[in-house]
NUZADREN-790611 format. One record per atom (N, C-alpha, C, O): z negated, y negated, x negated; atom name. Coordinates in Angstrom, 1 decimal. Each point is the difference from the previous one (the first is absolute). Layout:
% residues N
<atom pz="Z" py="Y" px="X" atom="CA"/>
...
//
This chain:
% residues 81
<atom pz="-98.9" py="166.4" px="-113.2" atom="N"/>
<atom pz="0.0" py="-0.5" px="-1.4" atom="CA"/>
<atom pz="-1.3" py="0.3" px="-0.6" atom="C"/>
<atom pz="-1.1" py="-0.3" px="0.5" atom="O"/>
<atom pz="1.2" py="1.0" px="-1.8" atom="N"/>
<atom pz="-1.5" py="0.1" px="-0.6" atom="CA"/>
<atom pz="-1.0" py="-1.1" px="-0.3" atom="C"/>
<atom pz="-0.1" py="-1.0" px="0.7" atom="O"/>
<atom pz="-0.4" py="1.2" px="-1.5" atom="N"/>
<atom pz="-0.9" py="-1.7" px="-0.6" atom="CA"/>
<atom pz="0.4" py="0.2" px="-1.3" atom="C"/>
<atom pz="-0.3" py="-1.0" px="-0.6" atom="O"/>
<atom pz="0.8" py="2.0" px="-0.2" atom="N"/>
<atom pz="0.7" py="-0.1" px="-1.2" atom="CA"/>
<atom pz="1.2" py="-0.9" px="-0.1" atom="C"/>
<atom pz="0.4" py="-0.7" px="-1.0" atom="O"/>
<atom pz="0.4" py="0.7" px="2.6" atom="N"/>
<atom pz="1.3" py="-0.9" px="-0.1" atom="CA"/>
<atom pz="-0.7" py="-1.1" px="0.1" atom="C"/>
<atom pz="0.2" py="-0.8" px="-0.9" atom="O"/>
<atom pz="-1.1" py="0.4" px="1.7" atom="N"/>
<atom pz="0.1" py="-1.2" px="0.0" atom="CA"/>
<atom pz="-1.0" py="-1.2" px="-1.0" atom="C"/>
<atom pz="-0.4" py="-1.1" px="0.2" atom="O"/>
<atom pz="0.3" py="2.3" px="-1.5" atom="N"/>
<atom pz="-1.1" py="-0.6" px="-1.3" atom="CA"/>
<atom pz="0.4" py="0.5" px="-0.9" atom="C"/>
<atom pz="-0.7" py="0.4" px="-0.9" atom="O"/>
<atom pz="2.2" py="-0.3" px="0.9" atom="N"/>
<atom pz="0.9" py="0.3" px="-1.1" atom="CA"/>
<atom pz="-0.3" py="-1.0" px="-1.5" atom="C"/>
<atom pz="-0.2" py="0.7" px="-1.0" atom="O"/>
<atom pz="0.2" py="-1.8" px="0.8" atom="N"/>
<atom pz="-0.3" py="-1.0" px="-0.8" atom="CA"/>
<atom pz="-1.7" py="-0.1" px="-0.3" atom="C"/>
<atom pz="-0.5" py="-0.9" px="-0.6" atom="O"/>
<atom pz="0.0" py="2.0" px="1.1" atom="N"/>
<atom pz="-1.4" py="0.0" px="-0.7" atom="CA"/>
<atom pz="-0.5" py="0.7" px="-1.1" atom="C"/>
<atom pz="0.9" py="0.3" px="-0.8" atom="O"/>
<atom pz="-1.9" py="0.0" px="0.7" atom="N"/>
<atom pz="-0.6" py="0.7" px="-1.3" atom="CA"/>
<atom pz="-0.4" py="1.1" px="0.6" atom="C"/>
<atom pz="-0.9" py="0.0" px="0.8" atom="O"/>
<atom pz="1.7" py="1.3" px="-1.1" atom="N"/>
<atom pz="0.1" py="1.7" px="0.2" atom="CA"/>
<atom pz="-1.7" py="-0.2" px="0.9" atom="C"/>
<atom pz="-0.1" py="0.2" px="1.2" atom="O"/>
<atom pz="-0.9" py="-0.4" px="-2.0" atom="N"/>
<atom pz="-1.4" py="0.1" px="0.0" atom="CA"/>
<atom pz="-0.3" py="-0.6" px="1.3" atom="C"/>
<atom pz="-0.4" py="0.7" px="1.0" atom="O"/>
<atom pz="0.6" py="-2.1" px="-0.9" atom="N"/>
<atom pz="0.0" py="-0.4" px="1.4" atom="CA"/>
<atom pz="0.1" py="0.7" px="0.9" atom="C"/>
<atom pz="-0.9" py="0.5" px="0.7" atom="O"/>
<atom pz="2.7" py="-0.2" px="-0.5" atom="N"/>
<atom pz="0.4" py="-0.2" px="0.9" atom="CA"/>
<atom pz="-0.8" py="1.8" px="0.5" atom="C"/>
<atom pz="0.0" py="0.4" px="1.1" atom="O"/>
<atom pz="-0.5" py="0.2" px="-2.1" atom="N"/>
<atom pz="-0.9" py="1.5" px="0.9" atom="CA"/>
<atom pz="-0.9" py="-0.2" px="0.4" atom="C"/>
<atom pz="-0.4" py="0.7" px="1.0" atom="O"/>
<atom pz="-0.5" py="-2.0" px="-1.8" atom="N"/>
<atom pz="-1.2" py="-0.5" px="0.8" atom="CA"/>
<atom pz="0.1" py="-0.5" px="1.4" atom="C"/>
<atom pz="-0.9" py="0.3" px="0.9" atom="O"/>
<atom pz="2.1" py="-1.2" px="-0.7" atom="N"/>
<atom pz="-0.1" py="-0.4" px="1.3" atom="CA"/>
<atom pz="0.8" py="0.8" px="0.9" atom="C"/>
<atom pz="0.6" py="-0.6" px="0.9" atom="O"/>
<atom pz="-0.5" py="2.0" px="-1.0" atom="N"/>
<atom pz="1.3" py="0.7" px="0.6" atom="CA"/>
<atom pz="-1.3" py="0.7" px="0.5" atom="C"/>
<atom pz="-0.1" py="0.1" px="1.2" atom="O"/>
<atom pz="-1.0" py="0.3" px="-2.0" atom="N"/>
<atom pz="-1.1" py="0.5" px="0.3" atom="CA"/>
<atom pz="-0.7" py="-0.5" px="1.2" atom="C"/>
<atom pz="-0.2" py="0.6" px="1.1" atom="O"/>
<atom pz="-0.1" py="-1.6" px="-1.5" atom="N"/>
<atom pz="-0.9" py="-0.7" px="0.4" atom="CA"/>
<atom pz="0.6" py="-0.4" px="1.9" atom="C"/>
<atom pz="-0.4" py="0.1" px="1.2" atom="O"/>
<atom pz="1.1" py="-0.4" px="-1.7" atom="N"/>
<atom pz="1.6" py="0.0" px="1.4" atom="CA"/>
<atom pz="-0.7" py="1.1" px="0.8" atom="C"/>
<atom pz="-0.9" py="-0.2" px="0.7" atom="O"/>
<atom pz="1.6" py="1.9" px="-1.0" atom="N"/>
<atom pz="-0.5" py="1.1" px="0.6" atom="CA"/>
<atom pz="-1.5" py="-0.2" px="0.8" atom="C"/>
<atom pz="-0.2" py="-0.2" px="1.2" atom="O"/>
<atom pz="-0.8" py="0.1" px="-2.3" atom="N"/>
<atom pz="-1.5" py="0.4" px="0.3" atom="CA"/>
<atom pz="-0.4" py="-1.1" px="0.7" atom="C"/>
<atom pz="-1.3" py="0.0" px="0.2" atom="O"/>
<atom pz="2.0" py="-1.1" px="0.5" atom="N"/>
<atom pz="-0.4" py="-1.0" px="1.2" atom="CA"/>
<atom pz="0.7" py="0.4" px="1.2" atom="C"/>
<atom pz="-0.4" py="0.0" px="1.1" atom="O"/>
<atom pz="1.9" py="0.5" px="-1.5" atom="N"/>
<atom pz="0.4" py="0.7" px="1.1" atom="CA"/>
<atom pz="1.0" py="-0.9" px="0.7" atom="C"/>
<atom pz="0.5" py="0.4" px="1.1" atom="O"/>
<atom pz="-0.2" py="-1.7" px="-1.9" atom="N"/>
<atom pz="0.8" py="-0.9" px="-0.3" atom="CA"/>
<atom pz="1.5" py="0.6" px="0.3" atom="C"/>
<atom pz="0.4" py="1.0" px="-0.5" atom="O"/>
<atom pz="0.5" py="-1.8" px="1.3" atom="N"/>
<atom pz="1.5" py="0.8" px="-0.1" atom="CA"/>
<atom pz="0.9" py="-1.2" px="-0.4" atom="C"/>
<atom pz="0.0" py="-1.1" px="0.6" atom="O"/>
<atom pz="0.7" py="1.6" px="-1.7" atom="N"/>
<atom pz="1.4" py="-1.1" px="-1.0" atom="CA"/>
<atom pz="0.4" py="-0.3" px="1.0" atom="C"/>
<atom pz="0.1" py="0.9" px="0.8" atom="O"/>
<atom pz="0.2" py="-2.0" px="-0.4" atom="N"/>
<atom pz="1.3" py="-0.6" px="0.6" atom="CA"/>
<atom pz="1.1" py="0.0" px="-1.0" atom="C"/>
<atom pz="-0.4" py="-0.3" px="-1.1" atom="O"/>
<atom pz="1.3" py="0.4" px="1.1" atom="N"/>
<atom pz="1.5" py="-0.6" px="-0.7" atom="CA"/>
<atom pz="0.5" py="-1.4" px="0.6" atom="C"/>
<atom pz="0.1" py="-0.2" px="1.3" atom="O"/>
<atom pz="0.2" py="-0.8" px="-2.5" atom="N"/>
<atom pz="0.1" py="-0.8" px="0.4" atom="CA"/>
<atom pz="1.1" py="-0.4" px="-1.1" atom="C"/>
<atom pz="0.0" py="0.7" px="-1.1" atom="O"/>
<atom pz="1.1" py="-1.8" px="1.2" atom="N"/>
<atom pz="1.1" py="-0.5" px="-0.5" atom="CA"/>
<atom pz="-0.5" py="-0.6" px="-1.3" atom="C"/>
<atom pz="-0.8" py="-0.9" px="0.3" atom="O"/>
<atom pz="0.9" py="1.1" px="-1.6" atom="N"/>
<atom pz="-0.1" py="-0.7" px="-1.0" atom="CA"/>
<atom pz="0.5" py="-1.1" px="-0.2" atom="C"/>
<atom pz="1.2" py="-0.2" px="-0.1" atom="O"/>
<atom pz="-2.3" py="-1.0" px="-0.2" atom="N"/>
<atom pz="0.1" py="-1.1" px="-0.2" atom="CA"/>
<atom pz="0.7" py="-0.8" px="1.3" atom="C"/>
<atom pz="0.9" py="-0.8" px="-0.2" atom="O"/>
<atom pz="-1.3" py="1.2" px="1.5" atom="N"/>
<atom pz="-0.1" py="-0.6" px="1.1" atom="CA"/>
<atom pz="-0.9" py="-0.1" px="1.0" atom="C"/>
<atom pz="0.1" py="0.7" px="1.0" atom="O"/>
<atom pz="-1.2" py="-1.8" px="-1.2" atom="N"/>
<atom pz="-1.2" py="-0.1" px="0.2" atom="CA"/>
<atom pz="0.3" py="-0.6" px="1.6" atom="C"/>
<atom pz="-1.0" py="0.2" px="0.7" atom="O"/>
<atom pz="1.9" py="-0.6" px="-0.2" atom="N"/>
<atom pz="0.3" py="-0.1" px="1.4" atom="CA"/>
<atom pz="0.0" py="1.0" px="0.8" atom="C"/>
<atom pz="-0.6" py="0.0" px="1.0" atom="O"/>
<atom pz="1.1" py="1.1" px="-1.5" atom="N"/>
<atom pz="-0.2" py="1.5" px="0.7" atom="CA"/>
<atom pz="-1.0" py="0.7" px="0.1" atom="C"/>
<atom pz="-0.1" py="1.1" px="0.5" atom="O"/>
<atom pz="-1.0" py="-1.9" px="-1.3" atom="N"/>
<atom pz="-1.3" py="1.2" px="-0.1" atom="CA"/>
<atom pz="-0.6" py="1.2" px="1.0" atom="C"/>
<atom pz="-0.9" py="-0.6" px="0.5" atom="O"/>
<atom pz="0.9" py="1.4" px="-0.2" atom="N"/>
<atom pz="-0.5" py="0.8" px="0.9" atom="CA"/>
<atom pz="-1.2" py="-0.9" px="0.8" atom="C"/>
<atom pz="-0.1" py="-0.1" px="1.2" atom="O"/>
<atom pz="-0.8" py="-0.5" px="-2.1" atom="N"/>
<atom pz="-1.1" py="-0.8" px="1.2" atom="CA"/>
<atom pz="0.5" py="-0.9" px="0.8" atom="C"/>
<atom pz="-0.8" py="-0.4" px="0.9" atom="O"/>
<atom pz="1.9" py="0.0" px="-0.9" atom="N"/>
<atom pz="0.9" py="-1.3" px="0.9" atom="CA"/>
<atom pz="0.2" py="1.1" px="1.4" atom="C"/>
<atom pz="-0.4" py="-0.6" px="1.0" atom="O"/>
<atom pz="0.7" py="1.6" px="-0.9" atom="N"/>
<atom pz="0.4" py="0.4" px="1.7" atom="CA"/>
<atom pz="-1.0" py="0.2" px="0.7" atom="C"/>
<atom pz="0.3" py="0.1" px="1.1" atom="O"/>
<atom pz="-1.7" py="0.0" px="-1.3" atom="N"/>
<atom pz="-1.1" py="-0.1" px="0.4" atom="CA"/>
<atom pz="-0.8" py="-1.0" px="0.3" atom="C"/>
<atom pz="-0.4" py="-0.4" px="1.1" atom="O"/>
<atom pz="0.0" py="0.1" px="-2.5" atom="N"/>
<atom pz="-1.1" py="-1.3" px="-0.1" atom="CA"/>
<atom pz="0.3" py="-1.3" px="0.2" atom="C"/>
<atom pz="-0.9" py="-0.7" px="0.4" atom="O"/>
<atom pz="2.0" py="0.3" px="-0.7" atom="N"/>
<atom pz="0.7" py="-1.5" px="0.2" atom="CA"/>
<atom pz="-0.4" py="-0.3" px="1.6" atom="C"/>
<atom pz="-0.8" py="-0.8" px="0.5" atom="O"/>
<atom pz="1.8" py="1.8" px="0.2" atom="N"/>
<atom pz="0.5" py="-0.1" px="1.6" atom="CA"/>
<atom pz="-2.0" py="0.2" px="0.5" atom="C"/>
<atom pz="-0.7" py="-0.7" px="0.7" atom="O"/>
<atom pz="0.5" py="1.4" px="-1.2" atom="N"/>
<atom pz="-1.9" py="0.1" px="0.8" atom="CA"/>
<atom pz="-0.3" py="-0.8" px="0.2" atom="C"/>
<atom pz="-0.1" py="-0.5" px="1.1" atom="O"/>
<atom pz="-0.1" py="-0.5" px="-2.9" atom="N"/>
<atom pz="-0.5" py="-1.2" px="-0.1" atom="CA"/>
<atom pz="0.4" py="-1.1" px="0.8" atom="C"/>
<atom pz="-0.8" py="-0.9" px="0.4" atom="O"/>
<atom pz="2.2" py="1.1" px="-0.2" atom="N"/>
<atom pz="0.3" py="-0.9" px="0.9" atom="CA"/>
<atom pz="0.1" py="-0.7" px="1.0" atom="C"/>
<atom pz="0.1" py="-1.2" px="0.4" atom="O"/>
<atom pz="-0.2" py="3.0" px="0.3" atom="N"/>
<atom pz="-0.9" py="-0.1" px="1.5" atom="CA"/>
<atom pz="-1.2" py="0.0" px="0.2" atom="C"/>
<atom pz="-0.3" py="-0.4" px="1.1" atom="O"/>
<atom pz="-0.6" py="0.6" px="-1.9" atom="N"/>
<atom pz="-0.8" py="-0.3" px="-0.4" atom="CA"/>
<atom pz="-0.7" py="-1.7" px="0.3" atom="C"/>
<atom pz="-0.7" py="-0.4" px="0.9" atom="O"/>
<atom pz="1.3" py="-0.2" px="-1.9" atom="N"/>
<atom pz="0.0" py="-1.5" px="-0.2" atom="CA"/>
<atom pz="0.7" py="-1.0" px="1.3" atom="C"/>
<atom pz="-0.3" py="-1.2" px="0.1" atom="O"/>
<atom pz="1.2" py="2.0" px="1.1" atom="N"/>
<atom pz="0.2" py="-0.9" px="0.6" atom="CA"/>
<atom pz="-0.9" py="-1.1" px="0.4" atom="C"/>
<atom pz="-1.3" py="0.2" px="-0.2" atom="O"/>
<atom pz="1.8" py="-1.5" px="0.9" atom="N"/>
<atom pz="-0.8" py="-0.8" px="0.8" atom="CA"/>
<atom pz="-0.7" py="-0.3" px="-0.9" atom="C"/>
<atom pz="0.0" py="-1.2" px="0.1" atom="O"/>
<atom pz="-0.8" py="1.6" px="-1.0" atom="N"/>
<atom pz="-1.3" py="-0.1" px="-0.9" atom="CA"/>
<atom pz="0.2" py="-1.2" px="-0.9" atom="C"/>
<atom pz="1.2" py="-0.2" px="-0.4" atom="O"/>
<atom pz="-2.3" py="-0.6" px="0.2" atom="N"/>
<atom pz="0.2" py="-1.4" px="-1.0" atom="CA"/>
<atom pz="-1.2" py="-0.1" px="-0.8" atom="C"/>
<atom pz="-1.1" py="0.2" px="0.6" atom="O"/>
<atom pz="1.1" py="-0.6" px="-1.7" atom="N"/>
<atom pz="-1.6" py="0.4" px="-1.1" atom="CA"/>
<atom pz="0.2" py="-2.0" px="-0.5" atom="C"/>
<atom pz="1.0" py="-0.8" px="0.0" atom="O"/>
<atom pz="-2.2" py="0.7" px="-0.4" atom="N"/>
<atom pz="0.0" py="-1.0" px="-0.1" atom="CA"/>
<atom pz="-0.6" py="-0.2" px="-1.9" atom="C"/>
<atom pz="0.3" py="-1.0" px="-0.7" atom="O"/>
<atom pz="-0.9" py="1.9" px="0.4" atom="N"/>
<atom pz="0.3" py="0.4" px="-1.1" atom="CA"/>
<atom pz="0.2" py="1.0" px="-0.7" atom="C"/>
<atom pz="-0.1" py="1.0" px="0.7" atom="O"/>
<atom pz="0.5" py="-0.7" px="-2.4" atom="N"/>
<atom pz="-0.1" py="1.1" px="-0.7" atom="CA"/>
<atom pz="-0.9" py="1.1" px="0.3" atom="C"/>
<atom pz="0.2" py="1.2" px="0.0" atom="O"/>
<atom pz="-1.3" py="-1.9" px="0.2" atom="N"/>
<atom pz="-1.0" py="1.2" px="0.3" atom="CA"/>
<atom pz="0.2" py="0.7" px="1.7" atom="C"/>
<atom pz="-0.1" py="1.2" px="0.3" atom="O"/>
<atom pz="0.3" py="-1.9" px="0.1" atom="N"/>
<atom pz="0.2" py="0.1" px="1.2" atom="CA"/>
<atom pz="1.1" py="1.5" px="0.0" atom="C"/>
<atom pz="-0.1" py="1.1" px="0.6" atom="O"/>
<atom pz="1.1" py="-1.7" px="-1.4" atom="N"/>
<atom pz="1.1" py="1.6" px="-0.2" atom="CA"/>
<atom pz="-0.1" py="0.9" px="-0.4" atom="C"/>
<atom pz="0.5" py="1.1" px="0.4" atom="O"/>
<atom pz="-1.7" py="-1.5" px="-1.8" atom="N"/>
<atom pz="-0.3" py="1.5" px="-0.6" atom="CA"/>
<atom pz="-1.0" py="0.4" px="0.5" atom="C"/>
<atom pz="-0.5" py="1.0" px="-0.7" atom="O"/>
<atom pz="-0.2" py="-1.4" px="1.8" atom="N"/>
<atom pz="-1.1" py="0.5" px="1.0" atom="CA"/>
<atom pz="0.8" py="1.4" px="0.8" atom="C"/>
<atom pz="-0.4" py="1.1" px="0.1" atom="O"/>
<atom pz="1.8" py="-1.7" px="0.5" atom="N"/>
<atom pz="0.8" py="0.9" px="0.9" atom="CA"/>
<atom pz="0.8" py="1.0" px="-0.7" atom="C"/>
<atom pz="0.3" py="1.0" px="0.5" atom="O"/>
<atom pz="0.1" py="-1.3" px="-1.9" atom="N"/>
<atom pz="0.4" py="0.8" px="-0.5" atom="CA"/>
<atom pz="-0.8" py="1.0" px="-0.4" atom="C"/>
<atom pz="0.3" py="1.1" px="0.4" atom="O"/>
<atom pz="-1.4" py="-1.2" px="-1.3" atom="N"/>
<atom pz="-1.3" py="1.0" px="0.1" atom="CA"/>
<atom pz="0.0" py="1.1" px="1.2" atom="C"/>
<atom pz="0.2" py="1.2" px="-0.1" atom="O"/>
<atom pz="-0.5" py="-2.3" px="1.6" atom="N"/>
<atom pz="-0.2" py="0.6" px="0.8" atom="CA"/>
<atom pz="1.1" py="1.1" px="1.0" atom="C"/>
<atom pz="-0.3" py="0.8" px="0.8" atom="O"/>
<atom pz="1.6" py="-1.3" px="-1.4" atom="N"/>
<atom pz="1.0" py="0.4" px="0.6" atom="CA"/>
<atom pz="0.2" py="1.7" px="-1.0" atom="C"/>
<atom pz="0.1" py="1.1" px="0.5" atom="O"/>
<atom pz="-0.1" py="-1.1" px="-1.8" atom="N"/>
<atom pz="0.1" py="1.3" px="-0.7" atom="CA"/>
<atom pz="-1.1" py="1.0" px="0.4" atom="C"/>
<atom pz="0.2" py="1.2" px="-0.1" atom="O"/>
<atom pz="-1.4" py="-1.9" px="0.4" atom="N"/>
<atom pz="-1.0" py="0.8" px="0.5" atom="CA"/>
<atom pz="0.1" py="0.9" px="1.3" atom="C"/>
<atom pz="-0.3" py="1.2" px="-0.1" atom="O"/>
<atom pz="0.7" py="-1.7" px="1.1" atom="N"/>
<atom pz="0.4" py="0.4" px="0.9" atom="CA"/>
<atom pz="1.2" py="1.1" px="0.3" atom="C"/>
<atom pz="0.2" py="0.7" px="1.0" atom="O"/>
<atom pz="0.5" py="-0.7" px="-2.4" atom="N"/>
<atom pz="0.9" py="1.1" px="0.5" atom="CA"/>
<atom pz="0.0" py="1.5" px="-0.6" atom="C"/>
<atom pz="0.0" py="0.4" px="-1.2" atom="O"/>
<atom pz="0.0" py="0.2" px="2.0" atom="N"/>
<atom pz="0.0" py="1.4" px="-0.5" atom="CA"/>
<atom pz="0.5" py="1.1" px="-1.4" atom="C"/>
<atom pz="0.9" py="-0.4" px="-0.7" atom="O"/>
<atom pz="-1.3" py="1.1" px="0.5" atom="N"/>
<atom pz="0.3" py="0.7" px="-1.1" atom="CA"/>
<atom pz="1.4" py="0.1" px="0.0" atom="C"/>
<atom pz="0.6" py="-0.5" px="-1.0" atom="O"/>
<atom pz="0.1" py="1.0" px="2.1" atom="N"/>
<atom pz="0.9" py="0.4" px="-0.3" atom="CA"/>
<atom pz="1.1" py="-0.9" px="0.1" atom="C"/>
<atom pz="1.2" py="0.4" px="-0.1" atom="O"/>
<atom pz="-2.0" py="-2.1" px="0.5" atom="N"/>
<atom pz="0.9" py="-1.0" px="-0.5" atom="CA"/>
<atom pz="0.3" py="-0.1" px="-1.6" atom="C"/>
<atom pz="1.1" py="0.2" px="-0.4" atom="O"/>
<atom pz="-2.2" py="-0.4" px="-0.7" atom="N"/>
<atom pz="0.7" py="-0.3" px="-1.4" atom="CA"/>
<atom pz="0.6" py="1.6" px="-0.8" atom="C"/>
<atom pz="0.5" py="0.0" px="-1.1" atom="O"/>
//
């Protein structure tokens, strides 16, 4: 699927800027189901990581979470995101 299909409802202008911009990071489109935010492509990966991830584990506060969450994106490799 191009990134033209999937920014059909944008402005011509945009959508070359970020098709660009897409390319020159080296970034690759996922296709994903319109207007089904349950399916997103980041769910078959990142959910289930997180998950195992988080077993056993108990925070006692907010910060406490976004301490691990910080530290958990850090930790993973390129060719995770």
């Amino acid at each position: 699927m191009s990134a033209k299909s999937l920014h059909d409802n944008a402005l011509p202008d945009l959508v070359k800027i970020t098709s660009q911009k897409t390319e020159e990071l080296g970034w690759e489109v996922l296709s994903h189901a319109p207007y089904s935010p349950d399916t997103a492509p980041s769910d078959y990966h990142l959910i289930p990581s997180m998950k195992h991830s988080l077993a056993e584990k108990y925070y006692k506060s907010n910060d406490e979470v976004k301490k691990w969450v910080d530290e958990y994106f850090a930790s993973q490799p390129a060719e995770f995101f």
